[in-house]
C-alpha positions in Angstrom: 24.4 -22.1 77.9 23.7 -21.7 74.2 23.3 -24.5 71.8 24.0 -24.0 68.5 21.2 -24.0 66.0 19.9 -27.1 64.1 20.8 -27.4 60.5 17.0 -26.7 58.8 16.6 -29.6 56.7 13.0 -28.6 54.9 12.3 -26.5 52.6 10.6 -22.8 52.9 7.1 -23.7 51.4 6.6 -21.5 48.8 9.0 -22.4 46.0 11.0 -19.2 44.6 11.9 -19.6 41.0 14.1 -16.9 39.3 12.4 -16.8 35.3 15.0 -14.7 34.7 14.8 -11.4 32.3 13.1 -11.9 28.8 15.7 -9.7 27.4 14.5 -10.3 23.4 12.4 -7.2 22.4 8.7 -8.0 21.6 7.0 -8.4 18.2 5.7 -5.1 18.3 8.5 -3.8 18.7 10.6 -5.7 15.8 7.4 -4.7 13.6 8.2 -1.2 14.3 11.6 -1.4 13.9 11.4 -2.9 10.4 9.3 -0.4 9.3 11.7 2.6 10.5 14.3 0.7 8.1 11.9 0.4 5.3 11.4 4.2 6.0 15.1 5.0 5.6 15.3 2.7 2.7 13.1 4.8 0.4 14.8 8.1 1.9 17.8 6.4 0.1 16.2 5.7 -2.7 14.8 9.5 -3.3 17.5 10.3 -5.5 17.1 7.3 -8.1 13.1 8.5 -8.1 13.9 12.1 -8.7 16.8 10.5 -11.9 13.5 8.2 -13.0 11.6 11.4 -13.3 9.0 10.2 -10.5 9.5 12.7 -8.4 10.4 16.3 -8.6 13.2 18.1 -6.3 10.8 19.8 -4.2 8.3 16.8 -4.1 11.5 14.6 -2.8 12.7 16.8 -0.4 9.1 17.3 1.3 9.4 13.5 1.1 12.5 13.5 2.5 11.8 15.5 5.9 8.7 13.5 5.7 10.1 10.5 6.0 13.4 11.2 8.6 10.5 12.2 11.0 8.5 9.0 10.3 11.3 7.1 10.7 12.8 8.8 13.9 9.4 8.2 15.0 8.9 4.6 14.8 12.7 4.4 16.3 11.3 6.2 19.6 8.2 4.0 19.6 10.2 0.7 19.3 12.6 1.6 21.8 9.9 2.7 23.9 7.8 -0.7 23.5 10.7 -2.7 24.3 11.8 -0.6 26.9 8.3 -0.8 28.4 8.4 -4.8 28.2 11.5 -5.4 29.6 10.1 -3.4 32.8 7.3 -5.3 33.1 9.0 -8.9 32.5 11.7 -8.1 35.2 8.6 -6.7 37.6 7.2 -9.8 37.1 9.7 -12.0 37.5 11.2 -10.4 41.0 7.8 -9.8 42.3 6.5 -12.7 44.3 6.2 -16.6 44.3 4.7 -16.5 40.4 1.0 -18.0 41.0 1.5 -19.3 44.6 0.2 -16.1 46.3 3.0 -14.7 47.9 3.3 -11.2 46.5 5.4 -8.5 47.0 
């Protein structure tokens, strides 16, 4: 005859907490990303520097590719950081008991 199971009234031991995704990009990241926007802020400024005699045409437009790649640049790299941190934040966070010992 079977009996039907008892209801388990404690609790596994190890205690499983879900952190939950850090989802906010890092500083380094935000850093980078400022500094693509400060990059595409002078581009926009090129013409005003070539009307202020600051710059000539062909100095600007070296400038100019110059500074699209430098921007593009730091675009990849803070994408990439926060891209890279995200992965490791949600690794950590569904890998194991936290500091309890039970890994994955």
């Amino acid at each position: 005859m079977s009996l039907p199971l008892p209801t388990p009234t404690t609790h596994d031991r190890h205690q499983h907490t879900s952190t939950g995704t850090d989802n906010t990009p890092p500083t380094r990241s935000k850093i980078s990303g400022v500094l693509a926007v400060v990059a595409c802020a002078a581009c926009c400024a090129l013409p005003f520097l070539i009307a202020a005699g600051v710059l000539t045409t062909a100095g600007a437009a070296i400038l100019e590719k110059t500074l699209y790649a430098v921007a593009a640049g730091l675009v990849v790299l803070a994408l990439g950081m926060w891209w890279l941190h995200r992965r490791r934040t949600v690794a950590e966070a569904t890998c194991g008991c936290g500091g309890a010992g039970c890994g994955c």
